[in-house]
C-alpha positions in Angstrom: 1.5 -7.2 6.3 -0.7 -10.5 7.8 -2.0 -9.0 10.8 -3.2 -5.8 10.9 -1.1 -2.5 11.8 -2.8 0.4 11.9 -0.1 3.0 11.7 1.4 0.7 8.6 -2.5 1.3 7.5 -2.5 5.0 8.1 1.1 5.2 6.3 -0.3 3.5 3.3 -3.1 5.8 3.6 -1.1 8.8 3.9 1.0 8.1 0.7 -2.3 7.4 -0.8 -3.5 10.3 -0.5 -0.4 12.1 -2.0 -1.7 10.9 -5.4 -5.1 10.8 -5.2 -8.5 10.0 -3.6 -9.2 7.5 -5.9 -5.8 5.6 -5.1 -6.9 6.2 -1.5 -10.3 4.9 -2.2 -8.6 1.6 -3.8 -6.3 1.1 -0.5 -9.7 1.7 1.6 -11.0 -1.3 -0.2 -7.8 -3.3 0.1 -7.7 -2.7 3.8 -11.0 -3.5 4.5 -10.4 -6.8 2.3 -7.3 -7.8 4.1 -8.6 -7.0 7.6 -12.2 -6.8 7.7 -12.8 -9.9 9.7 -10.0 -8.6 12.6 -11.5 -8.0 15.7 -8.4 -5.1 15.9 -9.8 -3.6 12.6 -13.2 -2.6 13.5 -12.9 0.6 14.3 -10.5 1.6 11.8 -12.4 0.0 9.1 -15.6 2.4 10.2 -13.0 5.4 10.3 -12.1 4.7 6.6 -16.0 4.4 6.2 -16.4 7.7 7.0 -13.6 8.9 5.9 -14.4 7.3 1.9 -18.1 8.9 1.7 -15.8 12.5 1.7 -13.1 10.9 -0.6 -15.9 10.1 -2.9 -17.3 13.2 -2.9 -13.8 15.1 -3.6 -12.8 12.5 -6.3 -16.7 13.1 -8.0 -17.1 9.3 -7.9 -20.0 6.4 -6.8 -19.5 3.8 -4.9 -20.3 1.2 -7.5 -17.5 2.9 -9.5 -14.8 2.1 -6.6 -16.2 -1.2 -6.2 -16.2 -1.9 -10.2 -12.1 -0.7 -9.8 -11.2 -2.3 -6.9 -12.7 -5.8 -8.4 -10.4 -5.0 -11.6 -7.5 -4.2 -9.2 -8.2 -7.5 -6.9 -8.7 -9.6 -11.1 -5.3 -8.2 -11.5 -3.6 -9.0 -8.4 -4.8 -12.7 -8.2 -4.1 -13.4 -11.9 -0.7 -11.6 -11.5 0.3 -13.6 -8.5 -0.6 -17.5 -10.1 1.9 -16.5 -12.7 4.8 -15.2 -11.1 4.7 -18.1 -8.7 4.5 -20.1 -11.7 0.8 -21.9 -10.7 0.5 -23.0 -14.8 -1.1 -26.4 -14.5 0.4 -28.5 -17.2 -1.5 -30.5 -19.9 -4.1 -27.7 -20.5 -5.9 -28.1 -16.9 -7.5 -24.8 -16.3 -7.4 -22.7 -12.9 -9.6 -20.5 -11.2 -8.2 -16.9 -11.6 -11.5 -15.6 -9.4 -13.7 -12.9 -9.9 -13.4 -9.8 -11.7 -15.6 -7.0 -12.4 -19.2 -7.5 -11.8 -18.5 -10.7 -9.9 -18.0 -12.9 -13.3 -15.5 -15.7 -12.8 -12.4 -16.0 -15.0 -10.2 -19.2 -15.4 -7.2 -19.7 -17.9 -4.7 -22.6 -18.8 -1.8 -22.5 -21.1 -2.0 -23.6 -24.5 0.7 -26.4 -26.2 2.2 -23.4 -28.0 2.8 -22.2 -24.0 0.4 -19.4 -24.9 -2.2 -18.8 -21.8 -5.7 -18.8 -22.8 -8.1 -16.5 -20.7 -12.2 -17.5 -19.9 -14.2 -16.2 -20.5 -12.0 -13.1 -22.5 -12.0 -9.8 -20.7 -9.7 -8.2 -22.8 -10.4 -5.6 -26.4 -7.6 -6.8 -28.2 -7.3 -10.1 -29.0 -4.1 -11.1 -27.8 -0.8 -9.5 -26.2 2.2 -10.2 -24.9 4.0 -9.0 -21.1 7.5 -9.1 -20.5 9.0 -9.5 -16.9 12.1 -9.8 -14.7 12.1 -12.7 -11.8 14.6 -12.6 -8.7 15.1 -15.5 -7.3 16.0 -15.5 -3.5 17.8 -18.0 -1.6 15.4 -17.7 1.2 11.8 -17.3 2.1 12.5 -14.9 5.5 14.9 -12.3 6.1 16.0 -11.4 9.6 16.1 -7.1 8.2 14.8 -5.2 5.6 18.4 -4.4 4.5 19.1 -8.2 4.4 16.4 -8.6 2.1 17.7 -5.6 -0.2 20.9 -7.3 -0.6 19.5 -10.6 -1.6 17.5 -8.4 -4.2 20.1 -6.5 -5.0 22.8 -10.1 -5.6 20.0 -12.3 -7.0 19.5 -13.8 -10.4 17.3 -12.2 -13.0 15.4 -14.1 -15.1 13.7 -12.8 -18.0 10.0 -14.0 -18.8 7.6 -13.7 -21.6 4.0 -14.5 -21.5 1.4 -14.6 -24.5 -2.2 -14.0 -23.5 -4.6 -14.9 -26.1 -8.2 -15.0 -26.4 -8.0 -19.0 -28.1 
């Protein structure tokens, strides 16, 4: 979604809230990340306001909490989208992965061994290793959601394998 919808809002919201308040909680944030400079969004965004101090209360959590989870989730998402798009600078150049939680800023590069060295580490183990299927489309637009389906549904999967490591 680029501009904002509230009924696709309120759905996400909806099916949010089917799981939990904390989950809801998280796609409050989101929202209010994605949107909150949208002239449309205002009054939503102060609905969701209101809206979050009862969530809270249900789901026996502080703010601060919410915002320490949501800055994990947003680590997560930012770090998770350089690598499938494949933004690996070669020759051990390092790349801004952003902020996690408590506003600290993380960068990474990959290693000659094609290993991908996190900085500062924000991990407990020392290093891991994630396994994940690509599908590579044809096309950047699709003129249905069924269209797009199909070309998930006939593309090619690629396998990938990515060590993390602390150095």
């Amino acid at each position: 979604m680029t501009k904002f919808d509230p009924k696709a809002c309120n759905r996400m919201i909806d099916m949010a809230l089917t799981k939990s308040r904390f989950i809801a909680l998280l796609f409050a944030r989101h929202i209010a990340f994605t949107h909150g400079e949208e002239p449309l969004a205002k009054k939503y965004l102060a609905e969701l306001k209101k809206l979050e101090k009862q969530w809270l209360k249900d789901a026996q959590l502080s703010a601060s909490e919410i915002n320490d989870a949501y800055s994990l989730l947003e680590f997560c998402d930012a770090f998770s989208l350089l690598i499938c798009q494949n933004v690996i600078p070669p020759e051990k150049r390092r790349i801004e992965i952003g902020q996690g939680p408590h506003g600290r800023s993380y960068e990474f590069f990959q290693d000659e061994d094609g290993r991908l060295i996190v900085s500062p580490w924000p991990f407990e183990v020392g290093s891991f290793e994630v396994a994940y299927e690509r599908l590579l489309l044809s096309s950047m637009t699709y003129k249905t959601d069924d269209d797009f389906r199909d070309a998930l549904r006939k593309a090619k999967v690629r396998s990938n394998c990515i060590i993390f490591s602390k150095n």
